[in-house]
C-alpha positions as CSV (number, residue, x, y, z in Angstrom):
1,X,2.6,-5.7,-14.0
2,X,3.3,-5.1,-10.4
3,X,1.9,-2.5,-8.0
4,X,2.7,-0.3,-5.1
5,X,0.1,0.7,-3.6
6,X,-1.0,2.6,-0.2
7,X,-3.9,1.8,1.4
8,X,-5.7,4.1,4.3
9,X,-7.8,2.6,7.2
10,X,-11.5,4.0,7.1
11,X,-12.0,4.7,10.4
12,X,-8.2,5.5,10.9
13,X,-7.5,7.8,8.0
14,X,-3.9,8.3,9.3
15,X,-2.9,4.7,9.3
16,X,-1.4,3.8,6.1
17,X,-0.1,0.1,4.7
18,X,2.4,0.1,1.7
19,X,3.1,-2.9,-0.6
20,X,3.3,-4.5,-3.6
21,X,1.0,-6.8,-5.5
22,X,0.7,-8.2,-8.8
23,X,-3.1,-8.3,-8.8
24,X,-4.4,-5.8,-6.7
25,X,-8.3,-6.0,-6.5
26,X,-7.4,-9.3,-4.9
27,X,-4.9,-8.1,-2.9
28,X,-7.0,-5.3,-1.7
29,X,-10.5,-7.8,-0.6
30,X,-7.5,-9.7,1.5
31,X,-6.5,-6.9,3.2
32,X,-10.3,-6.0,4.4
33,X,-11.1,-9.8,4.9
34,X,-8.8,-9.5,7.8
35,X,-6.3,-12.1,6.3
36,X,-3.3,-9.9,6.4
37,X,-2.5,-9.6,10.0
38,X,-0.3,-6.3,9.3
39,X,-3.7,-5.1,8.6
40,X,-6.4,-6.5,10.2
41,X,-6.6,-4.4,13.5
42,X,-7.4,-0.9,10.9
43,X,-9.4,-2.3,8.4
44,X,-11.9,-2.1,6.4
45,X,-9.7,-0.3,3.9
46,X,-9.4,1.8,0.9
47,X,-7.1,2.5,-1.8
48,X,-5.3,5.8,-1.3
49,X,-2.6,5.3,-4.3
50,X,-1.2,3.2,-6.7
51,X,1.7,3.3,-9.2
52,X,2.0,0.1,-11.9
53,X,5.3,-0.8,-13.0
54,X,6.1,-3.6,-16.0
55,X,9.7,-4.0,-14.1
56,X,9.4,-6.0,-10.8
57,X,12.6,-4.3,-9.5
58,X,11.8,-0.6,-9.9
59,X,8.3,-1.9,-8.1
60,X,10.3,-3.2,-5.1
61,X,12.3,-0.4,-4.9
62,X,9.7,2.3,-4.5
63,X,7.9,0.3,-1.9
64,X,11.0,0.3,0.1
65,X,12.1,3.8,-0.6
66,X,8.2,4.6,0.6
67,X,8.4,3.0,3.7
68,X,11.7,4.6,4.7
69,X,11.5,7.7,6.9
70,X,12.1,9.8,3.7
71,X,9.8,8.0,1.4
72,X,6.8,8.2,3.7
73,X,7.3,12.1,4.5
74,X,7.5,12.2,-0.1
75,X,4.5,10.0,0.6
76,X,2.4,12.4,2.9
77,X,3.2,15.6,1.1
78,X,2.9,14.2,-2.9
79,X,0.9,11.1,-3.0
């Protein structure tokens, strides 16, 4: 299984992160041990969303439709 998933700073609640992970309580204790740079500066973190997917592709192409100026205004409004 993979899954995209958006994460929301705490203290920041309008800074989002958007990826894709395979095992995503791991993923997630990453992102707020500061070892993802992308993310360190906003964390801790929290899960906002996440969507699992048993095909890898269809996994990789949400996340990059959702980080897309389209995708993240779908993202705001739905998710």
């Amino acid at each position: 299984m993979k899954y995209v998933y958006i994460l929301i700073s705490r203290d920041f609640p309008d800074r989002h992160y958007i990826g894709v992970t395979g095992d995503l309580k791991a993923r997630l204790a990453k992102h707020n041990a500061r070892e993802v740079p992308h993310t360190s500066k906003y964390a801790p973190r929290s899960i906002k969303t996440y969507i699992a997917f048993s095909d890898e592709s269809q996994a990789y192409g949400l996340e990059k439709y959702l980080k897309s100026s389209s995708g993240r205004a779908f993202a705001k409004k739905r998710l």
